[in-house]
N, CA, C and O of each residue as an XYZ file, in Angstrom:
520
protein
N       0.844     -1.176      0.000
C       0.000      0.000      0.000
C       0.888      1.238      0.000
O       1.708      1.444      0.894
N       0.697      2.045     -1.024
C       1.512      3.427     -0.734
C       0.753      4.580     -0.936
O       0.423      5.290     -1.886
N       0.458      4.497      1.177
C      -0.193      4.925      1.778
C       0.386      6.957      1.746
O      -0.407      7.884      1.908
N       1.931      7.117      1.494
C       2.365      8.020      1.739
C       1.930      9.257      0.257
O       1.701     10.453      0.438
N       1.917      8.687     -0.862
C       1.224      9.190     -1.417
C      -0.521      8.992     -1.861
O      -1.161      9.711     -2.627
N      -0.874      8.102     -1.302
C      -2.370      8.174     -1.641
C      -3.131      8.166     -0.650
O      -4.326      8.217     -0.944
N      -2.803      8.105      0.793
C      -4.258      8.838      1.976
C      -3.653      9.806      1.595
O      -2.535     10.157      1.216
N      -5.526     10.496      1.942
C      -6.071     11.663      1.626
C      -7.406     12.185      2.476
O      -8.406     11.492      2.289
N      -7.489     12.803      2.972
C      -8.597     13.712      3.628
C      -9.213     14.288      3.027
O      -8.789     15.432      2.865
N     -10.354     14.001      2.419
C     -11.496     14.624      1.849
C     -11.585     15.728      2.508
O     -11.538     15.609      3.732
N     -11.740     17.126      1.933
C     -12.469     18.555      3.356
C     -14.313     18.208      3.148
O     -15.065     18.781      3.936
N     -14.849     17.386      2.207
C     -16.214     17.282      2.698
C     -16.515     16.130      3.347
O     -17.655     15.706      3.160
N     -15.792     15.506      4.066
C     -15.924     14.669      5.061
C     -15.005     15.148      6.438
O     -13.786     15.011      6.532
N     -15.852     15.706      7.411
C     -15.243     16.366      8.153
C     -14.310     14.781      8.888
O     -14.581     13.587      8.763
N     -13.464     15.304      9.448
C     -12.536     14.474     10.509
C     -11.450     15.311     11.579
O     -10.464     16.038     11.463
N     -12.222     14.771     12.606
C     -11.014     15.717     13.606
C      -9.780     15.809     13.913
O      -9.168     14.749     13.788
N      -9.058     16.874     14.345
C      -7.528     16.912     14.096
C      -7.110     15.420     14.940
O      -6.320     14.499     14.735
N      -7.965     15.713     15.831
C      -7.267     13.614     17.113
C      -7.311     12.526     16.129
O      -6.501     11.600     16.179
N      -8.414     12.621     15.053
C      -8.520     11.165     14.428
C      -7.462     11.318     13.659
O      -6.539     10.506     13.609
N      -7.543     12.571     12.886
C      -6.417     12.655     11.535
C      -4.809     12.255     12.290
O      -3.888     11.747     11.650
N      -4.758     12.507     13.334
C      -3.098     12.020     13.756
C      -3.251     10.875     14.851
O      -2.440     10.801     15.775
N      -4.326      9.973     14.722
C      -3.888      8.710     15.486
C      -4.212      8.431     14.030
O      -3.077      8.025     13.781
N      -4.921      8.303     12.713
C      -5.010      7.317     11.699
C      -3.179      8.026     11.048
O      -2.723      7.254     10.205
N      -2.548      8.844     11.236
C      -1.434      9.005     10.787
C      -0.268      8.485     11.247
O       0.743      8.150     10.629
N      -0.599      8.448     12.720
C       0.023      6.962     13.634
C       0.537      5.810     13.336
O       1.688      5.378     13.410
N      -0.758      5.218     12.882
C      -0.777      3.953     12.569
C      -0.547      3.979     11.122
O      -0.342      2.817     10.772
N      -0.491      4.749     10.159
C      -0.244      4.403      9.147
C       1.318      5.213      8.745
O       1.456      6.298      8.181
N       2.295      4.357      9.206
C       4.012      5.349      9.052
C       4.342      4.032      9.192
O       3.576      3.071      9.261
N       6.018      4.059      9.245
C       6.825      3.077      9.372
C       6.634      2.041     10.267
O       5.704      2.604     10.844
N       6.757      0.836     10.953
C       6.338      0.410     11.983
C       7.274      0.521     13.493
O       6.927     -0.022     14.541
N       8.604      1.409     13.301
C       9.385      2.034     14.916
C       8.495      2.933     15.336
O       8.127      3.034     16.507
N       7.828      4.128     13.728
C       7.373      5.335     14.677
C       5.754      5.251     14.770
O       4.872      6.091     14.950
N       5.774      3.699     14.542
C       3.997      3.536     14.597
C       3.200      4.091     16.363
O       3.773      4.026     17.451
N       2.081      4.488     16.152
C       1.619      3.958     17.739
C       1.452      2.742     18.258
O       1.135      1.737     17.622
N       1.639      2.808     19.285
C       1.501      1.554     19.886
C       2.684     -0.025     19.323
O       2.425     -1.217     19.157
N       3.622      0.568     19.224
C       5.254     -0.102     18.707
C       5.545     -0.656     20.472
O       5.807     -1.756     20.960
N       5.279      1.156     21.236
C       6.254      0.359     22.510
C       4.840     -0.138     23.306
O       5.140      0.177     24.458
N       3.720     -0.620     23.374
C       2.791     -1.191     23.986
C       0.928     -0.509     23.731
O       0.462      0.479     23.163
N       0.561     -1.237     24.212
C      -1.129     -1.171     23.968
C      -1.438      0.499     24.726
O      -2.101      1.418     24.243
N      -0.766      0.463     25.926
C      -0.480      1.811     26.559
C      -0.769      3.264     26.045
O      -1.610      4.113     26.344
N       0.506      3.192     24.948
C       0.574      4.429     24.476
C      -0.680      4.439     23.211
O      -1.165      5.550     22.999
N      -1.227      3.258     22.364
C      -2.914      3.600     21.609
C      -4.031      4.622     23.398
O      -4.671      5.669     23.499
N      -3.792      3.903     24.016
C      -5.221      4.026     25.086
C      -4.649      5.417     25.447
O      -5.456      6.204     25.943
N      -3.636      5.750     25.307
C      -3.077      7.219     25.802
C      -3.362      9.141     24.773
O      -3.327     10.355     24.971
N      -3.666      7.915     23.508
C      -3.282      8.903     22.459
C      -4.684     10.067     22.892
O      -5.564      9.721     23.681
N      -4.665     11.381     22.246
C      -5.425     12.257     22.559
C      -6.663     11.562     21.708
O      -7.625     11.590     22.476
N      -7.029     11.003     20.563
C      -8.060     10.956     20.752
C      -8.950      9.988     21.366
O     -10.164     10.162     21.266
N      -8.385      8.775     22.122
C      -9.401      8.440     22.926
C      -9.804      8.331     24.751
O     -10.320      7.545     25.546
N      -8.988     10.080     24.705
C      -9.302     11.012     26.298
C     -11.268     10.778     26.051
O     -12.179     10.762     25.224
N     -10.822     10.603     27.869
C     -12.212     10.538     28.515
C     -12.878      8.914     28.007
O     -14.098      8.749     28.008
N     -11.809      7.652     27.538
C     -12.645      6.524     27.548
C     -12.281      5.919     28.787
O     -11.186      6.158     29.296
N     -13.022      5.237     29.254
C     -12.845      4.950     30.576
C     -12.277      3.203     30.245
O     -13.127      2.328     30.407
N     -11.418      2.945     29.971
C     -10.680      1.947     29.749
C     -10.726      0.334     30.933
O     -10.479     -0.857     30.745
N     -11.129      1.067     31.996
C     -11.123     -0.288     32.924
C     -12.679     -0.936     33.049
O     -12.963     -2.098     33.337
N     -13.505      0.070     32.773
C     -14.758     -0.281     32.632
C     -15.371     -0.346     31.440
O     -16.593     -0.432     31.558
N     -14.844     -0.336     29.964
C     -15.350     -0.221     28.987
C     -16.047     -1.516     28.442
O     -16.686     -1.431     27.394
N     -15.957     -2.653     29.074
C     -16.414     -3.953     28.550
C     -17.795     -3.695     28.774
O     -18.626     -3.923     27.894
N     -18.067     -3.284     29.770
C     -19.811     -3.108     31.317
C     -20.207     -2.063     30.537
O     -21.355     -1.775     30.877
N     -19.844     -1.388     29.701
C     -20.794     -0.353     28.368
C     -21.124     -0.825     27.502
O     -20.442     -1.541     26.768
N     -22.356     -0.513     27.365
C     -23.213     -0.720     25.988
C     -22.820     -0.067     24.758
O     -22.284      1.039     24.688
N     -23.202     -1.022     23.543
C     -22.513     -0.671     22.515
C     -23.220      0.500     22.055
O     -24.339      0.946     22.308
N     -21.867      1.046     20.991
C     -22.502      2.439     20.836
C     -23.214      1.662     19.447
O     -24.299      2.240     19.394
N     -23.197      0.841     18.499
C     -24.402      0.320     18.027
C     -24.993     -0.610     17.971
O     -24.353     -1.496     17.405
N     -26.191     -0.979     18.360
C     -27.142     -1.930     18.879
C     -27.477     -3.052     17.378
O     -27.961     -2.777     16.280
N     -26.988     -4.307     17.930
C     -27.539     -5.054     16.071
C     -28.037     -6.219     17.036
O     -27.821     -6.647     18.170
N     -28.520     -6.379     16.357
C     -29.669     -8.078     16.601
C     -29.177     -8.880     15.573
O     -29.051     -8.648     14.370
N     -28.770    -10.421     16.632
C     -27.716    -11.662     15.762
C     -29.380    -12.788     15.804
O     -29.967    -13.090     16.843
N     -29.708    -13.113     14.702
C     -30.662    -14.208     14.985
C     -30.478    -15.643     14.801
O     -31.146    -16.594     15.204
N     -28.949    -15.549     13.788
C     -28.465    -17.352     14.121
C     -27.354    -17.148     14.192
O     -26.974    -15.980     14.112
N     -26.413    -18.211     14.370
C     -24.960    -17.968     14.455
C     -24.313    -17.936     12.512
O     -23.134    -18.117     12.210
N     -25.001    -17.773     11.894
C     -24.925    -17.545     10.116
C     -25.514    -16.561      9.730
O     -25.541    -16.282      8.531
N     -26.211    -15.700     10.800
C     -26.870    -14.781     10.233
C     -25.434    -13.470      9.727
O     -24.346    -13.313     10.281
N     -25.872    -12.909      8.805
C     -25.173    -12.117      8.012
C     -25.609    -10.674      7.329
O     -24.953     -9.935      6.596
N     -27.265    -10.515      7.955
C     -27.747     -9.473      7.706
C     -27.380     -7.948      8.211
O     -27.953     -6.915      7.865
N     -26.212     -8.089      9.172
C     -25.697     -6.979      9.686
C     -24.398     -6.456      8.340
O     -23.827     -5.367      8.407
N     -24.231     -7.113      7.608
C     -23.076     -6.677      6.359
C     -23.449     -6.542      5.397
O     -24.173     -7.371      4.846
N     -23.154     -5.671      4.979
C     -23.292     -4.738      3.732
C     -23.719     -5.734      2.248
O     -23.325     -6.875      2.007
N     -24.505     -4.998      1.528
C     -24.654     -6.061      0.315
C     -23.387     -5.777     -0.682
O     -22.962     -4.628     -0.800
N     -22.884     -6.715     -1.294
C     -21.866     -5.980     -2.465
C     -22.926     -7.148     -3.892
O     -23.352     -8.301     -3.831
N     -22.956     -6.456     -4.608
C     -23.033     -7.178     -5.944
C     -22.160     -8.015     -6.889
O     -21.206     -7.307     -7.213
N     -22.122     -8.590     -7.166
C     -21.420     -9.493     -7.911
C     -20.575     -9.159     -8.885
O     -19.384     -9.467     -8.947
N     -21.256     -8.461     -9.727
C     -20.548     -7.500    -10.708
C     -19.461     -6.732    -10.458
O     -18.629     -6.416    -11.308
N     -19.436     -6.267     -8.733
C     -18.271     -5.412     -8.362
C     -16.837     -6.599     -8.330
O     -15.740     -6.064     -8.173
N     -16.860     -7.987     -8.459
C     -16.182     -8.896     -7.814
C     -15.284     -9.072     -9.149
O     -15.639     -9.763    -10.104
N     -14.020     -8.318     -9.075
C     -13.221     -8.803    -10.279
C     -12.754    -10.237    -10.161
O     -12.686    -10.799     -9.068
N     -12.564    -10.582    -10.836
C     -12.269    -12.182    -11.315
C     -11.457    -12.401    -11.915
O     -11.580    -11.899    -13.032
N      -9.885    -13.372    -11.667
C      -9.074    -13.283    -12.424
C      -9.356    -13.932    -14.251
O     -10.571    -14.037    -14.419
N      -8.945    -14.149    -14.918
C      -9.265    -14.251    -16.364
C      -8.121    -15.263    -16.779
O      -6.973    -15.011    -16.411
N      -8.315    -16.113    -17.341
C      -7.534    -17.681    -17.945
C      -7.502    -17.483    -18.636
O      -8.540    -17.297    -19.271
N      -5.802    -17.269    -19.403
C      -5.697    -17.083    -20.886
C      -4.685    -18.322    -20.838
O      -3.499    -18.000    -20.761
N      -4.953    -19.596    -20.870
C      -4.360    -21.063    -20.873
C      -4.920    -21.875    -21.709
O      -6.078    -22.249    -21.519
N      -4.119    -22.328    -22.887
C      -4.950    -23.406    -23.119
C      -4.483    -25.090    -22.844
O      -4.214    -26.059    -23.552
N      -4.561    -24.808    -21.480
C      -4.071    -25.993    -20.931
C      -4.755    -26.060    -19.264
O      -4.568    -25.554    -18.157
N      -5.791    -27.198    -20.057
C      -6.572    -27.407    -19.026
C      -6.213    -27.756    -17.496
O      -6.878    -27.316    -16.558
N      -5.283    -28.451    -17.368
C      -4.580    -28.314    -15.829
C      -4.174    -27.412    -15.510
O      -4.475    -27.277    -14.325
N      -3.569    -26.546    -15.879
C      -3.230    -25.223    -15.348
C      -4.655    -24.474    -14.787
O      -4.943    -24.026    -13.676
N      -5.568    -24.557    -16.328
C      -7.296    -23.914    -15.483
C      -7.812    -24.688    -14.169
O      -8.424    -24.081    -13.290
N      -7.517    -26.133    -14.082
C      -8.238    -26.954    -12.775
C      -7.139    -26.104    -11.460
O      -7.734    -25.647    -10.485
N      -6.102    -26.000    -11.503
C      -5.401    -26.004    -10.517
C      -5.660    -24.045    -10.199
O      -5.275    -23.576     -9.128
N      -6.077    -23.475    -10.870
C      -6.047    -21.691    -10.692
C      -7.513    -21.753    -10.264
O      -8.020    -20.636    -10.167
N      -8.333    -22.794     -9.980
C     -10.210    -22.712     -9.395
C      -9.718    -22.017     -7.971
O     -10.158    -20.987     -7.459
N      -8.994    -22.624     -7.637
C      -9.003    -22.367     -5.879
C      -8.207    -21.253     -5.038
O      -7.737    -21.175     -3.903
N      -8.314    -20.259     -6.409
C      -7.464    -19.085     -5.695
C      -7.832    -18.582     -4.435
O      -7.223    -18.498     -3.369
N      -9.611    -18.084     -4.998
C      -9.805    -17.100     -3.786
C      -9.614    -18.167     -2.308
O      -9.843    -17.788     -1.159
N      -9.283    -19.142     -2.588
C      -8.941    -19.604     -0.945
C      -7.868    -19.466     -0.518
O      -7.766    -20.096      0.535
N      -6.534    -18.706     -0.916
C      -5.658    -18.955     -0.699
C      -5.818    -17.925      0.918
O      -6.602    -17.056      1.301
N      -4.677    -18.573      1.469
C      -4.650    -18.172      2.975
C      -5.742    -18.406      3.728
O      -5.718    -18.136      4.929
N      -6.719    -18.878      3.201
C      -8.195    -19.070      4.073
C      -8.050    -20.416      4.649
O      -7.872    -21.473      4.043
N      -8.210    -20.109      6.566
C      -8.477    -21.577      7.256
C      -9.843    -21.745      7.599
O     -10.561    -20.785      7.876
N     -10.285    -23.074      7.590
C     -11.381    -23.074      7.677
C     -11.365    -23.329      9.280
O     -10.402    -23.899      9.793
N     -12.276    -22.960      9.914
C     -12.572    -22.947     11.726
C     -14.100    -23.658     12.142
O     -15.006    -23.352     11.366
N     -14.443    -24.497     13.188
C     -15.715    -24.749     13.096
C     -16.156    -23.951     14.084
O     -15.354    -23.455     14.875
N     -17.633    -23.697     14.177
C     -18.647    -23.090     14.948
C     -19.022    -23.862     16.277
O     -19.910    -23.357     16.964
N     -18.473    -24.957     16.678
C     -18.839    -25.954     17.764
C     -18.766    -24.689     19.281
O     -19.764    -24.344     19.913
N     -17.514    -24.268     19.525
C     -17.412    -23.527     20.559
C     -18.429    -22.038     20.487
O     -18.479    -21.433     21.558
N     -19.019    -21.584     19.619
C     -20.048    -20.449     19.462
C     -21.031    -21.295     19.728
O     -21.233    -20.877     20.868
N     -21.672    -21.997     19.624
C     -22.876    -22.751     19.946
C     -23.321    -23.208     21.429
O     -24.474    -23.233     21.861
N     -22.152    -23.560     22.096
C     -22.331    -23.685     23.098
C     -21.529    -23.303     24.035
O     -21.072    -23.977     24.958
N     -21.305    -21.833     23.702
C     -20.386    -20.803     24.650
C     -19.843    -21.441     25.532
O     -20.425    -21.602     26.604
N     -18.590    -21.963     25.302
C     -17.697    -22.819     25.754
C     -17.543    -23.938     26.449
O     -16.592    -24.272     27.155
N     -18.684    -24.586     26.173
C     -18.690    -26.123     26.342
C     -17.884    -26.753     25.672
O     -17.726    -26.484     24.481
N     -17.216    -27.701     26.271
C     -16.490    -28.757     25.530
C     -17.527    -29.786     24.584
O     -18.426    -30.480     25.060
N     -17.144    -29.692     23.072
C     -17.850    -30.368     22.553
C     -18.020    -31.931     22.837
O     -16.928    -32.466     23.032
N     -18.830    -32.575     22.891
C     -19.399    -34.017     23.116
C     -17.912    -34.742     22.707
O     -17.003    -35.072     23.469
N     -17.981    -34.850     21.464
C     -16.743    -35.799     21.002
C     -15.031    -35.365     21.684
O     -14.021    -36.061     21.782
N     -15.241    -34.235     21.978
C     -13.548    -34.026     22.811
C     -13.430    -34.580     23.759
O     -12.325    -35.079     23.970
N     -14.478    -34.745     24.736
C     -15.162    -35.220     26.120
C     -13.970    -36.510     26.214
O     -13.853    -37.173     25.183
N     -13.371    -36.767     27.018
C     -12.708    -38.390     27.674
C     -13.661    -39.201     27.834
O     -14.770    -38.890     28.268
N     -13.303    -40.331     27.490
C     -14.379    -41.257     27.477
C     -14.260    -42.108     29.347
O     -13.206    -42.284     29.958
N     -15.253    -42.371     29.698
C     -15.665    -42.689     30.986
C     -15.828    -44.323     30.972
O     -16.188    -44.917     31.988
């Protein structure tokens, strides 16, 4: 990402001088990043004076969403299909096309849902047998 020439601050999207220099923070080298020498100096920075950091879990969110299954997905944004570039096969060699199907997985692990279901029950089958 080259962030040094392309962020940019819109002036019709207001943003305050605290946000504009903690998002300038975090986006520099990673010695003079925030939060390089600990979690400390983020919770310190001016713009998030007045969060009350030891009690912030026991606050309610500042936005309220309703989850109705553990797949539900209606809280994210729609994108259309059309926006989804797609790489393009110029091979005419069909193994090369079978083996380029499985890009978009690359780096993707798959994880199961067992421990969300039953907020931290040990699932049945991990259980020692008796």
């Amino acid at each position: 990402m080259n962030w040094k020439e392309t962020l940019t601050f819109p002036p019709e999207v207001p943003i305050s001088e605290k946000a504009k220099g903690l998002i300038l923070r975090f986006c520099c080298e990673w010695e003079h990043r925030v939060g390089a020498s600990g979690v400390e100096e983020i919770k310190s920075n001016p713009f998030f004076e007045g969060v009350d950091w030891e009690h912030i879990r026991e606050r309610p969110a500042a936005i309220s969403i309703e989850i109705k299954s553990i797949d539900d997905t209606s809280n994210f944004d729609e994108f259309p299909e059309s926006d989804i570039l797609k790489p393009t096969v110029t091979s005419n060699h069909p193994e090369s096309d079978y083996k380029n199907k499985d890009w978009v997985f690359i780096n993707y692990t798959y994880k199961r849902f067992e421990g969300l279901t039953a907020r931290g029950a040990i699932p049945s089958y991990m259980k020692a047998a008796k």
